[in-house]
N, C-alpha and C positions, 0 to 999 in steps of 0.2 A: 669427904666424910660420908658415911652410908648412913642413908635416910629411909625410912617407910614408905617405901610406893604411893601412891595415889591410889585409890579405886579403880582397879582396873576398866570397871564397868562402866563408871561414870565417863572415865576419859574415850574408852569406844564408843558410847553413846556422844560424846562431843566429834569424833573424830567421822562416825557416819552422819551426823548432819552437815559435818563441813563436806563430806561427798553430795548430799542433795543438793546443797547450795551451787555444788558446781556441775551437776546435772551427770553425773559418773555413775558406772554399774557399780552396785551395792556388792559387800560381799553376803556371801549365805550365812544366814544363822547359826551356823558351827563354825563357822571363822574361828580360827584360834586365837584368844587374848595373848599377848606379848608377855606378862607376868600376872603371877595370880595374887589373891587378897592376903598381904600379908608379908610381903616379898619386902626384901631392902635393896635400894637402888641408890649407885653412887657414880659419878664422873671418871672415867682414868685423871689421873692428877695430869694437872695442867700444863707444866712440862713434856710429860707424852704425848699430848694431844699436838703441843707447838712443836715439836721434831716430827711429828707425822706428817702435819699441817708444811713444814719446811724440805722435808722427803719429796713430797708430792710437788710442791713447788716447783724443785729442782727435777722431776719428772715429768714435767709438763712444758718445761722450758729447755729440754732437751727434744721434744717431739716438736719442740719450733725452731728448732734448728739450732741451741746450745753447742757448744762444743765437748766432746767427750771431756778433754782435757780440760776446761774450764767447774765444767762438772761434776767430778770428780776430786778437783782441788778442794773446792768450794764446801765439799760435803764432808773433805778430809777435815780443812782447819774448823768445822765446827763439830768434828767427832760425830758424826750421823752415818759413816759408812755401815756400821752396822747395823743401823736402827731402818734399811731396807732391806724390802725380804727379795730372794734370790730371783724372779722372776723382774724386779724394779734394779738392780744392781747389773743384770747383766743389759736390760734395754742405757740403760744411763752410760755405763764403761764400753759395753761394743756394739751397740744400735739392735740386739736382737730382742723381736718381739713385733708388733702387730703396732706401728704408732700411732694409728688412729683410736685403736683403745685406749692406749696411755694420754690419750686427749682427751677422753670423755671423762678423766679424773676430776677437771673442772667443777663441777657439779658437787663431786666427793668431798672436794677442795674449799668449795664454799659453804658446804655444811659444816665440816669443822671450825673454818673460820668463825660459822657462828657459833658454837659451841664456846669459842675463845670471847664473844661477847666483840669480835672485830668486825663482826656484818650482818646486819642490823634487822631482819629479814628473811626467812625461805618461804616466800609465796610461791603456794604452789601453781600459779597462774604465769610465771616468768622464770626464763633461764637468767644462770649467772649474768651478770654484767663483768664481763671477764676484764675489761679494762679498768673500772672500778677495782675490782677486788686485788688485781695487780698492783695499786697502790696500798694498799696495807699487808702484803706479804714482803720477806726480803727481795729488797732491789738488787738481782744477778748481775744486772747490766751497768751497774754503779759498783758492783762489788762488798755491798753492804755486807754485814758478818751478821750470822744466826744469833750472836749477841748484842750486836747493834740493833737487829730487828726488835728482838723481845724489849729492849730497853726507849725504843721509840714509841710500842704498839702499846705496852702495858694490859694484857689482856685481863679481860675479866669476866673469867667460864661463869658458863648459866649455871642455875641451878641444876639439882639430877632432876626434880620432881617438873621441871620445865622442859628439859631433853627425855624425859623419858615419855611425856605426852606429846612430844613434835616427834619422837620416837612411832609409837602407836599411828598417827594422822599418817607417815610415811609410811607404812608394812600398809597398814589399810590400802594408801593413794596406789602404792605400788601395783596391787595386785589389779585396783579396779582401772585403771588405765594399763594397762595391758589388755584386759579385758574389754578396753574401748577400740583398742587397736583392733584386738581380731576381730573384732564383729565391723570394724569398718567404721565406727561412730566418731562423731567431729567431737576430737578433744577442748576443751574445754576456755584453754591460754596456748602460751609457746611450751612449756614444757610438755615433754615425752617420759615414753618409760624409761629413756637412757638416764634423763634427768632424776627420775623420783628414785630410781636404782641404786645410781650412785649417792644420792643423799643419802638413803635408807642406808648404804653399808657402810658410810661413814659413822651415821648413828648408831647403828649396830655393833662397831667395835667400842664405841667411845663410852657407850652407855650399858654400866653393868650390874648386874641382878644378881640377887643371892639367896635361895630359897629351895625349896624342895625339887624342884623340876631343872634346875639352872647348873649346868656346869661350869669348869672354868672358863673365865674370859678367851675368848676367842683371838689370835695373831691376827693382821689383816687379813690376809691369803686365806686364810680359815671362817669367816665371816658364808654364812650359810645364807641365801638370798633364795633357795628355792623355794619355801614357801609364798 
């Protein structure tokens, strides 16, 4: 359901003090707000988010060495073939593609989960705990079903006005740790830019705006990260 934004202003001003706090290059004063005063912000319903969330799963458990054929079935009997986009469909069915990118989804992977209300946390001072969060996605290696999953996990999405300010802390965190890298500056925790990256594009697609400046919701693949 689409709700009334937050203050945008208010939440960048929360969202630059949590950079002081971690001692991170600031952005500049023109920094662009995420959504402006007045904007409605809603969740993709929560079904899309857990076939993304189980997409990606099965994408990440193919760059660990899944089997094509395992993979494939798996994504057949829970009708999700299509719900990957063409560059995720052909690394899963014929191995092409770059695997160590399709490994740094992780990250992507546990921001959605939070989003689903199944993990419990994105400090941004720590990478996933990827063996944790393996336990509340479907179990591949038991052969759990994308129905069984949901029926065990019972998710339950944040709010928008809660993801769209862990939205904002992320486009910010993103830009100023990158910004630590190049200048050479000891970051902060374990996380990197790979990390705050791929959180940010998960949030990015999940969380959507609707107002004067906003066009349609963005497919994953279409998810804009260069700012």
């Amino acid at each position: 359901m689409s709700v009334t934004a937050p203050d945008p202003q208010r939440v960048r001003e929360a969202s630059i003090e949590q950079l002081h706090r971690l001692r991170l290059p600031l952005p500049p004063p023109d920094f662009p707000l995420v959504w402006e005063p007045g904007d409605q912000v809603e969740l993709r319903p929560g079904g899309e988010i857990e076939a993304r969330a189980a997409c990606l799963n099965v994408v990440l458990a193919r760059a660990h060495g899944m089997p094509p054929e395992l993979a494939v079935q798996w994504l057949a009997e829970a009708r999700l073939i299509d719900r990957l986009t063409p560059p995720e469909w052909q690394f899963v069915a014929d191995g092409v593609g770059d695997e160590r990118s399709f490994a740094l989804h992780v990250e992507a992977l546990f921001a959605l989960s939070w989003l689903l209300g199944i993990a419990m946390d994105l400090d941004p001072l720590l990478r996933c705990a990827a063996d944790g969060l393996m336990e509340r996605l479907p179990n591949l290696v038991q052969g759990e079903s994308f129905d069984a999953w949901r029926r065990r996990t019972l998710a339950a999405p944040r709010s928008a006005v809660a993801a769209a300010q862990q939205l904002d802390l992320y486009y910010c965190l993103d830009r100023s740790i990158l910004e630590a890298e190049r200048a050479g500056l000891p970051l902060p925790g374990q996380a990197d830019s790979n990390t705050t990256g791929q959180r940010r594009w998960a949030l990015e697609w999940a969380v959507v705006f609707a107002g004067p400046y906003h066009g349609a919701a963005p497919g994953w693949e279409q998810v804009d990260l260069s700012t």
